[in-house]
C-alpha positions as CSV (number, residue, x, y, z in Angstrom):
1,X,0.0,0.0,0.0
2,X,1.0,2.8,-0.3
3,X,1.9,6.1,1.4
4,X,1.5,9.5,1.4
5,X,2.5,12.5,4.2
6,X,0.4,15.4,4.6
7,X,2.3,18.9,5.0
8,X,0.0,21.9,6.6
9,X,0.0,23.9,3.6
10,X,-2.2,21.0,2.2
11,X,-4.6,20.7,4.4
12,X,-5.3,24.4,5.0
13,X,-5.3,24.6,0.8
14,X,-8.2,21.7,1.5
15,X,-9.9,23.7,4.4
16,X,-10.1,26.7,1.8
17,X,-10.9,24.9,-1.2
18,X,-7.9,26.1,-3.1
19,X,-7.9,24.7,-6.6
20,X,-6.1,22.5,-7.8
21,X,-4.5,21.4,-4.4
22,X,-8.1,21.2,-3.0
23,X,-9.4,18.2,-5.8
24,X,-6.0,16.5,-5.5
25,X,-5.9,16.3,-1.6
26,X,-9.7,15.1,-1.1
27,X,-8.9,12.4,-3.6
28,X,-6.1,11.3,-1.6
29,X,-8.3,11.3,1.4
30,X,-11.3,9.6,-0.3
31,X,-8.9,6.9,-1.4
32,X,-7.2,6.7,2.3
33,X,-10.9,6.3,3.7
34,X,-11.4,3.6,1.5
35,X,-8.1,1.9,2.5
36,X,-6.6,2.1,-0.7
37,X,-3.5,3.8,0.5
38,X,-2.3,5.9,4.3
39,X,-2.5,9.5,4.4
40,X,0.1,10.7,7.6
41,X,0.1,14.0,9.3
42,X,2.6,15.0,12.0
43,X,1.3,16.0,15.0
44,X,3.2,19.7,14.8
45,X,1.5,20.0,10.9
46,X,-2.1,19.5,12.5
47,X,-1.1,22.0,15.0
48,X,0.1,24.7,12.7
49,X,-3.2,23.8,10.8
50,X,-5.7,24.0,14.2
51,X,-4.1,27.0,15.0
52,X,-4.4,28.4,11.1
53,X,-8.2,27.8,10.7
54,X,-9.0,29.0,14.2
55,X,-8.1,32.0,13.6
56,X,-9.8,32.5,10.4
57,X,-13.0,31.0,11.2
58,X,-13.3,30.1,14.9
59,X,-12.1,27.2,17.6
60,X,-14.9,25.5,17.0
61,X,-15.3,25.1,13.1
62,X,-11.5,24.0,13.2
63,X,-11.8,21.4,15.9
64,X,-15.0,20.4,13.4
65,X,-12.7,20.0,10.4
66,X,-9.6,18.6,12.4
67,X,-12.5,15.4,13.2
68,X,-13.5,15.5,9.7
69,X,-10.2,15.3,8.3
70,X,-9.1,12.6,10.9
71,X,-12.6,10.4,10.1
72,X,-11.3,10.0,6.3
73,X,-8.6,7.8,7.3
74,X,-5.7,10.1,8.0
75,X,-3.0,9.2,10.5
76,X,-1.7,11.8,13.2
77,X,2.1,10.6,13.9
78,X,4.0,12.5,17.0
79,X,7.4,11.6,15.5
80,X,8.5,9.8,12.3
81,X,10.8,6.7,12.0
């Protein structure tokens, strides 16, 4: 299988619906959901990513997203090997 690591600037272009990134990044997800490959996020790039979208649109709205993004099958690692 396999994988693929998630940087912040990603995710936030996902959060914003920046095209192209946006189409590109929810396919990966989509495809990680349905376990066709793993999707990896560090725990400081989720972080930088909370703390981005909190400020733009609120604490709660980004803690809504963080779940969403975590529910489509990507992995949170706190150190990488």
């Amino acid at each position: 299988m396999r994988n693929v690591v998630f940087d912040a600037w990603c995710i936030v272009a996902l959060l914003k619906m920046e095209a192209p990134a946006y189409h590109h990044i929810r396919t990966l997800l989509y495809s990680a959901y349905e376990r066709q490959l793993n999707c990896f996020m560090s725990l400081i790039n989720l972080g930088e990513v909370f703390y981005s979208a909190g400020r733009a649109r609120g604490r709660e709205w980004a803690t809504e997203k963080m779940l969403e993004v975590r529910a489509l099958g990507s992995k949170v690692q706190d150190e990488y090997r």
